[in-house]
C-alpha positions in Angstrom: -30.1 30.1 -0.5 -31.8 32.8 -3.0 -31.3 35.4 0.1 -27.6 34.5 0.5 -26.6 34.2 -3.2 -26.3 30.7 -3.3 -23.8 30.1 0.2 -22.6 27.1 0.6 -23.5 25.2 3.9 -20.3 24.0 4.4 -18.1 26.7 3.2 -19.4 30.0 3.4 -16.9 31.2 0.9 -18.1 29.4 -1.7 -21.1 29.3 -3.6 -23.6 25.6 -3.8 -24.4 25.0 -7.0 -27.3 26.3 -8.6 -30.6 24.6 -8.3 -29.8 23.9 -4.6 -31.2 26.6 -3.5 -33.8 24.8 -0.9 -32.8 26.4 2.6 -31.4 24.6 4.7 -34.2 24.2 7.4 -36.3 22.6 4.4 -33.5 20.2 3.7 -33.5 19.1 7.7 -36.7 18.5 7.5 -36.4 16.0 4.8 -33.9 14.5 6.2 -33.1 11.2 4.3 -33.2 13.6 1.0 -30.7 15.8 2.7 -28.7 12.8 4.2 -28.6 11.5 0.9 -27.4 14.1 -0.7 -25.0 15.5 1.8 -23.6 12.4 2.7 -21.3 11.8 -0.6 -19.6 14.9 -0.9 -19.4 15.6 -4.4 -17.0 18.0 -4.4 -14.6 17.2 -7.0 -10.7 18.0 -4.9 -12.4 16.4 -1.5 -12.4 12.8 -3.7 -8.7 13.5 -5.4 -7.5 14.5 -1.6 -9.4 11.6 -0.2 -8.9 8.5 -2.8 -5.4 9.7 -3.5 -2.7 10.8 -1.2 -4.8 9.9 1.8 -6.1 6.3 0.5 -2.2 5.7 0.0 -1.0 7.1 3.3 -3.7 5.4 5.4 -3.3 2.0 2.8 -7.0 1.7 2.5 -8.9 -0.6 -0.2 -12.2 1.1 0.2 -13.3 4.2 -2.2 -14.2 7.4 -0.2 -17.4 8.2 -0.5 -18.7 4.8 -1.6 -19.8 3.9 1.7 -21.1 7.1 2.7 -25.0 6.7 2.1 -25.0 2.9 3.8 -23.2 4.6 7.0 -25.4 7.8 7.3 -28.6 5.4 6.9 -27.1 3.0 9.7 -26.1 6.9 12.1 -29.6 8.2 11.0 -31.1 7.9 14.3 -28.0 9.5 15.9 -28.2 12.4 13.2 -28.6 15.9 14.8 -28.6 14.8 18.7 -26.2 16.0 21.1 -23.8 13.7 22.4 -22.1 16.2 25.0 -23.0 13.7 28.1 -20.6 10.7 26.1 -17.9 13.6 26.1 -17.8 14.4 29.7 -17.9 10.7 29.8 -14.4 10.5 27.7 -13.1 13.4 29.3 -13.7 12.3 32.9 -13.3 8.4 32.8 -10.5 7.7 30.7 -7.1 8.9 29.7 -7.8 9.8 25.3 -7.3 12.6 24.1 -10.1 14.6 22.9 -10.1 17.0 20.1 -12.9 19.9 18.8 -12.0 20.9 15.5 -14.1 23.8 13.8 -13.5 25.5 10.9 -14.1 29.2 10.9 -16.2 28.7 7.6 -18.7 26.2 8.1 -22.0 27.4 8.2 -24.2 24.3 10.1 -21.4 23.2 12.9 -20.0 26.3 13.3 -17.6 27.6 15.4 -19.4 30.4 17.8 -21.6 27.3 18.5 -19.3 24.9 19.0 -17.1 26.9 21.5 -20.8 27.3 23.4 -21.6 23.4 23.8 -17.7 23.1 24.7 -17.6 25.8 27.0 -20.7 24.6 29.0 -19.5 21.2 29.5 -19.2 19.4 33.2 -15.7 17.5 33.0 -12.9 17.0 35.6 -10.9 20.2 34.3 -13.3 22.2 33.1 -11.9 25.1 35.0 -8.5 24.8 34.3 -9.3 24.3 30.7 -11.4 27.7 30.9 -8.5 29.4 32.1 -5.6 27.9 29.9 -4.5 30.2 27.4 -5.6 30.2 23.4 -2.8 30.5 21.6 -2.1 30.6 17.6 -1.8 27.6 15.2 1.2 28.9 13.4 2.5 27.3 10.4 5.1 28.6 8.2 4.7 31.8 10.0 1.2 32.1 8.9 -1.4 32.0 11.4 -3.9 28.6 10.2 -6.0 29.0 14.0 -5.4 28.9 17.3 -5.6 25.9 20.2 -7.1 25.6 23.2 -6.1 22.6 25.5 -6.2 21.1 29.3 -4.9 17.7 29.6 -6.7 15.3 27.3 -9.0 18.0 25.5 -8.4 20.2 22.6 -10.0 22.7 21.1 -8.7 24.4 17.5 -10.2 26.8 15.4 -9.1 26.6 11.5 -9.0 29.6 9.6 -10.0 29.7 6.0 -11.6 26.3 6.4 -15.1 25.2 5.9 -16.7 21.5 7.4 -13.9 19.9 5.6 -10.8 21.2 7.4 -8.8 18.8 5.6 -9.3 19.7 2.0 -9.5 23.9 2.8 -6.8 23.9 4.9 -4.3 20.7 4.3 -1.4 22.9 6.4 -3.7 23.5 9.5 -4.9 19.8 9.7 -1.8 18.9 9.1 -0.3 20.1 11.8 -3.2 19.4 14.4 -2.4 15.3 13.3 1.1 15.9 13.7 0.8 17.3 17.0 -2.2 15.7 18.2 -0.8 12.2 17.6 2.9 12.7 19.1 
């Protein structure tokens, strides 16, 4: 962290806060510190997002964030393993739709990688996926990402967006629920 000015994992164009400056490797390796840590997001406009216009949208009862440490304790032995086999799975034995959603920003999923484990996967259309056309994510004639997709599986980049798509770039995700749900 001392070597990047204090990056931000998630974000890349923000800073963490100082003090946090134990790379990231280090934090890995102690994983229930990190998970504990990482796992309530403490950013300040991810809870007002979270317990307010999307608690009332989605009519939830439960707090964001309050469950947080109980579920990534429950997922820890799931924590960094790839799941790429139960994809294929999705993808080539039933009919849901599948979405990939990376933001450009985010410094531990991000998207160079992503677009790797994507690209390399054995599914029913992988080729005609491969050759399908990216095309922009255009809202309000700005351009939030671009889309990727072959029957059931989506791919979208989201510009100016970190690990939490939906708080650094409301419009983008937005849109992707919009038109990945109708």
């Amino acid at each position: 962290a001392q070597v990047t000015n204090n990056i931000d994992f998630y974000n890349i164009l923000t800073k963490m806060e100082p003090g946090n400056q134990v790379s990231l490797m280090e934090r890995l390796k102690s994983e229930p510190t990190f998970a504990q840590e990482y796992s309530v997001f403490s950013d300040e406009s991810l809870n007002k997002l979270m317990n307010g216009p999307v608690k009332e949208a989605l009519q939830l009862t439960s707090r964001h964030g309050a469950q947080s440490n109980l579920v990534f304790s429950k997922l820890t032995g799931d924590f960094m393993k790839p799941v790429v086999n139960i994809v294929e799975s999705l993808l080539n034995e039933t009919n849901l739709k599948v979405a990939v959603i990376s933001g450009h920003m985010d410094l531990i999923v991000d998207t160079p990688g992503t677009l790797r484990w994507v690209e390399k996967m054995q599914w029913k259309n992988a080729n005609p996926w491969h050759r399908s056309a990216r095309t922009a994510l255009v809202v309000k004639d700005t351009i939030e990402g671009y889309v990727k997709s072959y029957g059931n599986f989506f791919m979208y980049w989201v510009n100016r967006a970190g690990h939490m798509v939906p708080k650094d770039n409301p419009a983008a995700m937005a849109w992707i629920l919009n038109k990945f749900t109708s």
